[in-house]
DOLUMDO-101656 format. One record per residue: x, y, z of N, C-alpha, C in turn. Coordinates in steps of 0.02 Angstrom, whole numbers, plus 50000, padded with zeros to 5 digits. Example, Ala and Ser with C-alpha at 12.3 -4.5 7.8 and 13.67 -1.06 7.14 Angstrom:
2
506604971650390506154977550390506604983550390 506424988850354506844994750357506455000250394 
//
This chain:
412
599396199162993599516200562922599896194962888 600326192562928600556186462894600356181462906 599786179762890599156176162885598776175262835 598956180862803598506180862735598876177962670 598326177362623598906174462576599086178562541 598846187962547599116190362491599816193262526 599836187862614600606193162615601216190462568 601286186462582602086186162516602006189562454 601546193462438601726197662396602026203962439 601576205962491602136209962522602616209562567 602886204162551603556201762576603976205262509 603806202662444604096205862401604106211862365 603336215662386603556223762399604036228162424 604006223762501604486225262572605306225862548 605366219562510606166219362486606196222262424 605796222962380605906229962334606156233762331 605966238162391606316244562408606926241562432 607026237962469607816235862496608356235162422 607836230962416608336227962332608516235662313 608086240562283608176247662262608896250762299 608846250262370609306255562406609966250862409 609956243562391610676238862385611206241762310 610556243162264611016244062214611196253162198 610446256162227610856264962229611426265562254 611306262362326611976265562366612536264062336 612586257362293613316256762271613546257662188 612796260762178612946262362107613126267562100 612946273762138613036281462122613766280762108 614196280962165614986279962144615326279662097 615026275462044615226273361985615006280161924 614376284461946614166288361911614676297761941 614896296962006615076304162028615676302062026 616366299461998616686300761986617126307561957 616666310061913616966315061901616896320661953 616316321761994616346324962038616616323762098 616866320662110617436317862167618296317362163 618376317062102618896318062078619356325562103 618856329062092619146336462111619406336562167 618836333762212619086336462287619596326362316 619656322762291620056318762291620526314262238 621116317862232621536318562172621466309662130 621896304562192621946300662163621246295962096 620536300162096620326295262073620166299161995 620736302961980621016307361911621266299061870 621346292761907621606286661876620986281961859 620736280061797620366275561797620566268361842 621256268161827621306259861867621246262361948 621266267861951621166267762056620426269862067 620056272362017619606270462021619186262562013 619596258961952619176251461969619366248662019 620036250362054620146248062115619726246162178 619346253662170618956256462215618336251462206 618226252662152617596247962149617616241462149 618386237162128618286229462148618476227962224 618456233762254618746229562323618036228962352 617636232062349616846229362360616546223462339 616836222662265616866215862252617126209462271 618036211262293618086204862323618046203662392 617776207862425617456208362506616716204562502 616166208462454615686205262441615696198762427 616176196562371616176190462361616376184962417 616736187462442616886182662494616746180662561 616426188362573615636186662617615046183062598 614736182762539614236178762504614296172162533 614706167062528614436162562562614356160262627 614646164862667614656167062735614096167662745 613706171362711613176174962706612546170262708 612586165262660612146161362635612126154962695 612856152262711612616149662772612336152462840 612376157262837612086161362886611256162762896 610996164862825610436165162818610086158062817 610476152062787610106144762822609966143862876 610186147162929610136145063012609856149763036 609816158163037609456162063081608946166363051 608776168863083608086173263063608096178263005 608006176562931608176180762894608016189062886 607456190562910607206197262923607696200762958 607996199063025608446202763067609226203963027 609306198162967610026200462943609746206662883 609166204162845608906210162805609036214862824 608626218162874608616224362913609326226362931 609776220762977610556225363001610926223662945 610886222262899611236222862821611156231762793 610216232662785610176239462756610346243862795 610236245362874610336248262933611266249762922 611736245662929612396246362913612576248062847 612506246162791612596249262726612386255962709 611916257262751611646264062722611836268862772 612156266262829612576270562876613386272962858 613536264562814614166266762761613956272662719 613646272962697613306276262639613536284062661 613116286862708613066293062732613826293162778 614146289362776614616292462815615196292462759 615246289162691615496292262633615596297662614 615016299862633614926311062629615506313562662 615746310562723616186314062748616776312662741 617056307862680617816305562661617936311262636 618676312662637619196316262624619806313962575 619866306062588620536305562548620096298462506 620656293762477620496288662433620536282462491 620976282062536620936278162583620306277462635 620036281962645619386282362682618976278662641 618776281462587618356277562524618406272162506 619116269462523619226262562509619016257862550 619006260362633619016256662665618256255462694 617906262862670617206261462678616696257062621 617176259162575616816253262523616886246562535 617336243462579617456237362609617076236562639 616986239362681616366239362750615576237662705 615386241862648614986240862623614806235762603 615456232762554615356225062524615136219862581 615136220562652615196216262719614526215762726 614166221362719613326222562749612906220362695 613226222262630612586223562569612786213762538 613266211462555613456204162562612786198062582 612576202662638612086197262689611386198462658 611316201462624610546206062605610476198962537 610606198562465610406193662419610176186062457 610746185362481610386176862494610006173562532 609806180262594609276180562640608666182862603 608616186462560608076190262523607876185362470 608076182662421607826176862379607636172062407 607996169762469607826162262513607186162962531 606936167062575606666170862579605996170962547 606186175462477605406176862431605316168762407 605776162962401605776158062362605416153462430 605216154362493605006150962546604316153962545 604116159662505603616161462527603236161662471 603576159962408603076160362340603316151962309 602916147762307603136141162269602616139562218 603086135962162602616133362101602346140562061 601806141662034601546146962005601806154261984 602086156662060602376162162070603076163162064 603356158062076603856158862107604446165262051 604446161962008604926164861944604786173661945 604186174261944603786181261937603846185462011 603826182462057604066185062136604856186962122 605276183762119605886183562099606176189962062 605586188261998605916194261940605546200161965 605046201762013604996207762018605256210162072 605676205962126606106207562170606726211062124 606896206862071607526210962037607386216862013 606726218662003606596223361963606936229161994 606836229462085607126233062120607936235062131 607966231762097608786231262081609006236562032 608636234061967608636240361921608446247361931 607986246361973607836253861968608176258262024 608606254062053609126256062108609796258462060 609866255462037610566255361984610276261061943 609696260661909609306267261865609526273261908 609116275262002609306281262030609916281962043 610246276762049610986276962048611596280662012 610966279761943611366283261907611406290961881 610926293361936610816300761957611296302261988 611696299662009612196302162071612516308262041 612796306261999613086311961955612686318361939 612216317261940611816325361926611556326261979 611386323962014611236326362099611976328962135 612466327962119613076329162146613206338062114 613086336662036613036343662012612846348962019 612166346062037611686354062091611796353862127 611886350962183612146352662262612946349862287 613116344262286613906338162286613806333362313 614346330162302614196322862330614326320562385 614396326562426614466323862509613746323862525 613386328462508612426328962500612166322862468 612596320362405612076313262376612126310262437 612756307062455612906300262502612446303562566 612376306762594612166308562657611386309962661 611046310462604610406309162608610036303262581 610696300562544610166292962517610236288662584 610996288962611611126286762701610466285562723 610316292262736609686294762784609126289762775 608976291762682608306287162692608246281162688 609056276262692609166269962701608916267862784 609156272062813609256271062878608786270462920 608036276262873607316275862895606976271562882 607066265762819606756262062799606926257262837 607486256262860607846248862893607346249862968 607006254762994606616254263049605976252063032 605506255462961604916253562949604956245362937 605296243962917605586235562900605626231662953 605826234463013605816231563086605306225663093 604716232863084603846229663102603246228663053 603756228162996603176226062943603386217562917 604056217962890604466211162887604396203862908 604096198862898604126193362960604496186062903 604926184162939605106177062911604506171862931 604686166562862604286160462840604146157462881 603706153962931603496151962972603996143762955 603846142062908604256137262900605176136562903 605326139962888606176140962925606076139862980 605886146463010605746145663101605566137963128 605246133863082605216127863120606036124163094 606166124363041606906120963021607236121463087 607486129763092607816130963130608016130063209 607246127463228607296126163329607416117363304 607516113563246607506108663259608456105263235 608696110963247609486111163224609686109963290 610196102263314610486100763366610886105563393 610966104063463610816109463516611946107363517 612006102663518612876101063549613216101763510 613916103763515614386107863474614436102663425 614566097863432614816091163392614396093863307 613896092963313613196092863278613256098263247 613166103563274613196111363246613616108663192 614486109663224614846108263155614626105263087 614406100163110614306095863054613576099363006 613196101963059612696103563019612996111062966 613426114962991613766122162975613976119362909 614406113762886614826111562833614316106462806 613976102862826613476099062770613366102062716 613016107562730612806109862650613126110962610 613756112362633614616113462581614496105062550 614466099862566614696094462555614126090362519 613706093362530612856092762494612976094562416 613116103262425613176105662355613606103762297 614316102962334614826101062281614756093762276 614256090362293614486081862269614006080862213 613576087862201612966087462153613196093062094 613196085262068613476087761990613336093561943 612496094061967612106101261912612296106161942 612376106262025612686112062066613336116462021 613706111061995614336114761949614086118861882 613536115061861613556118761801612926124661809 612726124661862612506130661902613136135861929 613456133861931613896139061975614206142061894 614326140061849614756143161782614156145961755 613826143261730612866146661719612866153261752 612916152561818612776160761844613356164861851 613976162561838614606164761858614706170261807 614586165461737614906168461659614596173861647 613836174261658613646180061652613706186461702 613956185561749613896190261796614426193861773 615066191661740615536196961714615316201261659 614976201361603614766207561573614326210361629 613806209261689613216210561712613556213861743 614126213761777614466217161831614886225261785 615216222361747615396226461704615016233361661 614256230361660613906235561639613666240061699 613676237161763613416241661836614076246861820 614686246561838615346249061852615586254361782 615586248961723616026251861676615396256261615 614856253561594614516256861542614326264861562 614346266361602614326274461584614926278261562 615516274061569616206277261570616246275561497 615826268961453615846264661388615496272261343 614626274061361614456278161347614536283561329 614916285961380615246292361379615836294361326 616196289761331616786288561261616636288161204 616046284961230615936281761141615406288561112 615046291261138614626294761102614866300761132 615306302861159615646309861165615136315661209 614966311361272614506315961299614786316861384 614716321861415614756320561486614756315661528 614996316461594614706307961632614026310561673 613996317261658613136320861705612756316761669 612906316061583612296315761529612296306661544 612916304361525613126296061517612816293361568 612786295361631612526292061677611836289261688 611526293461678610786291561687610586288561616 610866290361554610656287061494610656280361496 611246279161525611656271161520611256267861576 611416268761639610886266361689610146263361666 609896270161679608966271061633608976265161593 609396265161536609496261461478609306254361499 609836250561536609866246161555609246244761612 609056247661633608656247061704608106247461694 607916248961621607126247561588607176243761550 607496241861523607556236961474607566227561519 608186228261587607916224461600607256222361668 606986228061671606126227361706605806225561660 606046225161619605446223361543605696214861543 606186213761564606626207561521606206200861612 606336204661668606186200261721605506198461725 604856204461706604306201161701604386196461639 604276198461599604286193361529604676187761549 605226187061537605486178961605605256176461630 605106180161714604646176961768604006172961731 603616178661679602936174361676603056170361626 603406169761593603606164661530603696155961556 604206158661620604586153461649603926149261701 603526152461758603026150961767602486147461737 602336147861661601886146061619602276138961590 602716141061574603316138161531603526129861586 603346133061628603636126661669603186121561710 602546121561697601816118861692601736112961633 601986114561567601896110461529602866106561501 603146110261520603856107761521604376109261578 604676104061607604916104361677605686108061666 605856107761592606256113761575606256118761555 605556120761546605356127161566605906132661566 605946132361642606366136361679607096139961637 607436131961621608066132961592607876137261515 607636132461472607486136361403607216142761413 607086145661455606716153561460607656157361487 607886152861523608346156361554609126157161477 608946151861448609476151261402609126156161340 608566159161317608326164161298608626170261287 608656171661375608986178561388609616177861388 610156173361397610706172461387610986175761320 610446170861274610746170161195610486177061178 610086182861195610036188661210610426194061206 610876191161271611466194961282612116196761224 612156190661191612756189861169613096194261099 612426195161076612416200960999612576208861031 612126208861087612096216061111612836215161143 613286211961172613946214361187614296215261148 614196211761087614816213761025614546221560992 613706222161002613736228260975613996234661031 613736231961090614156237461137615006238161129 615106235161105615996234461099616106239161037 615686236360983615926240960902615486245360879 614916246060930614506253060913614866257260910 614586263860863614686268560878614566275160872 613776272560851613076277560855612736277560904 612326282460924611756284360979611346275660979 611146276960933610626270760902610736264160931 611506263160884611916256960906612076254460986 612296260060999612496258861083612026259161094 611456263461119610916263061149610286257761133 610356254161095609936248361070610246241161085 610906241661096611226234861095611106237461192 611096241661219610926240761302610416238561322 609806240861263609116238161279608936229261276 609426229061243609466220961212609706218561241 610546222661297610656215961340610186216261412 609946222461432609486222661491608826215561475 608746217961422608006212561406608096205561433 608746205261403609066197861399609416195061473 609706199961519609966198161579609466199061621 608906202061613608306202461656607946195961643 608126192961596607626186561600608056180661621 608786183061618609086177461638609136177461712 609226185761739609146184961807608476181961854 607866180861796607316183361855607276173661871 607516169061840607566162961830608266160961863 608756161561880609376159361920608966157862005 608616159662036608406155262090607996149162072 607506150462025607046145562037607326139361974 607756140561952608086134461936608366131461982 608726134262037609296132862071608706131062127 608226130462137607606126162171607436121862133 607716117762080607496111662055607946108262072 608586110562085609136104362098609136104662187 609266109262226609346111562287608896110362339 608816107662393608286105862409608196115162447 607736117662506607456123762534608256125462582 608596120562627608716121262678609476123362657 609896124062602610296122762583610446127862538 609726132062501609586135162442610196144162481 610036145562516610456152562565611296150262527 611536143862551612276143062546612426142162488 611936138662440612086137462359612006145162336 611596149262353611416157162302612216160062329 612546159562413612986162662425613546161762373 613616155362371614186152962320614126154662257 613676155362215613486155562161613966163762160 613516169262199613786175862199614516177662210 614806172262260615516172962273615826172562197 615696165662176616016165262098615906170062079 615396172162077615306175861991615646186262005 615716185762071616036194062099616726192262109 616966187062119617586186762100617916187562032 617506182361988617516185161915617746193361905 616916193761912616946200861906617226205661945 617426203361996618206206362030618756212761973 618816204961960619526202861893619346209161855 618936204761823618636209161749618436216461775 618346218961838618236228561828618816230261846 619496226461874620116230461864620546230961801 620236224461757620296223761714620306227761660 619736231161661619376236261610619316241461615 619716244061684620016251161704620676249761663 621026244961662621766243661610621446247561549 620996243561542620806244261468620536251661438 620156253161467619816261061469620716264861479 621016264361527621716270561523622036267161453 621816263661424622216260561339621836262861290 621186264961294620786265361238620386258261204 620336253361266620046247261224619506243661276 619086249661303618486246261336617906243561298 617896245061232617436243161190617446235261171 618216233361158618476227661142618446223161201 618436224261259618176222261317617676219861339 617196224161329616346222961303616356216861263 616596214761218616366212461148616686206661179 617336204461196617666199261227617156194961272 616946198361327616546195861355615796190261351 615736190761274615066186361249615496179361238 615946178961218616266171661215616066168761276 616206169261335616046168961416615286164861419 615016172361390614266169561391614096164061357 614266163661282613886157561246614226152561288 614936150061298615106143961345614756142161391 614376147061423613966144661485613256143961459 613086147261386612266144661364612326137161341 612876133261309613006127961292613036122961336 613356124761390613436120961457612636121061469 612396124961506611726125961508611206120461499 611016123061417610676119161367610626110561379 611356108961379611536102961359611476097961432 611596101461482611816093961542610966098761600 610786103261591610226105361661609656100661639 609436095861683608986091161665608526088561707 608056094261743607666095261811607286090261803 607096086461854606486082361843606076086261919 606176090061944605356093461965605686100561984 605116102562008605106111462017605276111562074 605356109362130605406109162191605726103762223 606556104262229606766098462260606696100462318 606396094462369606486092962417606976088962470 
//
């Protein structure tokens, strides 16, 4: 089967669903708060709740490039698989916390597994789709993302009819079944596999080869303004996974049963709409201009930036719910384009440790910014928060614009 050429598309079926169960499992959380609260006092605190949720962040983040050198050297399918296999074992064994410390410490564990899964999975679809596809492989890998974060944001009403020791313990389950069908359907790029047996065998070497790519990336100048490019935006992007149902909910005076899935949904169609339109823009777009790529990506940027000030000072159905559609549109097109730019400067072998880094930045950021905006939410000024955040963005569409200056689609 991996022989044919229509498999790399189902390479990127295959990680679909993965992508899907990376962002449920760690989105529900953010949506059953209120139903967890009861039976575990401390998270009656918005800030011990963002607590909760940035320590996934700065675990994740700082596994990411761990991560990424990791996936340069070994068989990416096998970390896929014991990434979803362990995360979704965190998952179901969440059901059975009791206090805030359990939760804390399993959400750590989580950030460790669901860490290794991005930069093996893009390396990955980006080894197995080049030129034509590539942008459009990409953005419909993210798509899986959204619609993970979308069921995600059921947690809360699945918790309602039955609880949320039942959500975590059956989405577990069907994490745990898929990480086997994945076993024997899955196969890495024939081409890695050759990279890889030709990596020196004596310790000396290893080293040097382990830290090269560190010393590759940072001496290349566009690498920097890649790393603020993907950094700047990931703090509203992160902020809307974590904080917009709690934004929702305040602002239009509704439940977090109701807020949850509105806000999610919201976002999670808006940007499946935003990654195809990208992908094939950027694809087409980058045939007759080799910046292409960037101008499609600086698009969705400049996208973003209206819809955060209106998410900040909405404060109609309309308003809020239209300025989400606008930034999904807009971060879906910026997301579905952050690899295959970062394959014009990067050569293949290197691309795992540059995506790791990229993510470290930008979850550290967004670290910050969701304990941040638990301050802000126990003050009454998560809206103003929202709105803060587009300054961020245009600095990095300007940066962008002005110095990304690819001369091909495919460094080698």
């Amino acid at each position: 089967m991996k022989n044919n050429n229509w498999y790399p598309w189902v390479v990127v079926g295959l990680l679909w669903v993965v992508a899907l169960l990376n962002y449920m499992d760690r989105q529900m959380l953010s949506t059953m708060q209120e139903a967890m609260k009861i039976d575990i006092s401390e998270l009656n605190k918005a800030e011990a709740f963002g607590a909760l949720m940035a320590v996934f962040l700065w675990i994740y983040g700082f596994m990411s490039p761990i991560s990424g050198m990791i996936a340069d050297r070994l068989n990416r399918k096998w970390l896929i698989v014991g990434s979803l296999f362990v995360w979704s074992t965190v998952t179901y064994l969440m059901g059975y916390a009791d206090s805030f410390q359990e939760l804390y410490w399993l959400r750590a564990l989580m950030g460790i597994s669901e860490a290794l899964y991005i930069p093996s999975a893009l390396s990955l679809i980006a080894d197995w789709h080049q030129g034509k596809s590539r942008s459009l492989a990409i953005g419909i890998h993210m798509t899986g993302l959204y619609v993970g974060q979308a069921v995600g944001g059921f947690g809360a009403t699945i918790a309602a009819t039955f609880s949320w020791h039942s959500t975590f313990h059956w989405f577990g389950i069907i994490g745990i079944a898929y990480s086997l069908i994945l076993m024997f359907a899955l196969r890495e790029n024939p081409a890695h596999n050759i990279k890889k047996t030709n990596i020196p065998i004596n310790n000396t070497e290893k080293k040097i080869s382990l830290f090269s790519g560190l010393s590759v990336l940072f001496s290349t100048w566009a690498f920097w303004i890649i790393l603020f490019y993907f950094a700047a935006p990931s703090l509203p992007g992160w902020a809307t996974k974590n904080w917009l149902p709690t934004l929702f909910s305040e602002t239009l005076n509704i439940p977090m049963s109701e807020a949850g899935p509105i806000s999610t949904i919201t976002i999670a169609v808006s940007s499946f709409i935003g990654v195809i339109v990208g992908g094939i823009l950027s694809d087409r777009w980058v045939q007759k201009n080799i910046r292409g790529r960037v101008y499609t990506g600086a698009i969705g940027l400049g996208m973003t930036i209206p819809a955060l000030m209106l998410l900040g000072f909405g404060e109609s159905f309309m308003a809020v719910v239209g300025a989400g559609l606008l930034f999904g549109i807009g971060f879906g097109i910026f997301d579905a384009n952050n690899m295959p730019i970062l394959c014009q400067f990067i050569s293949a072998k290197y691309r795992g440790t540059a995506y790791g880094i990229m993510n470290m930045t930008g979850v550290f950021a967004s670290a910050a910014v969701t304990e941040q905006l638990g301050k802000w939410t126990d003050g009454g000024n998560l809206g103003i928060g929202f709105a803060l955040l587009s300054i961020v963005v245009l600095a990095a569409l300007l940066l962008q614009v002005y110095f990304l200056r690819p001369k091909t689609d495919n460094m080698e």
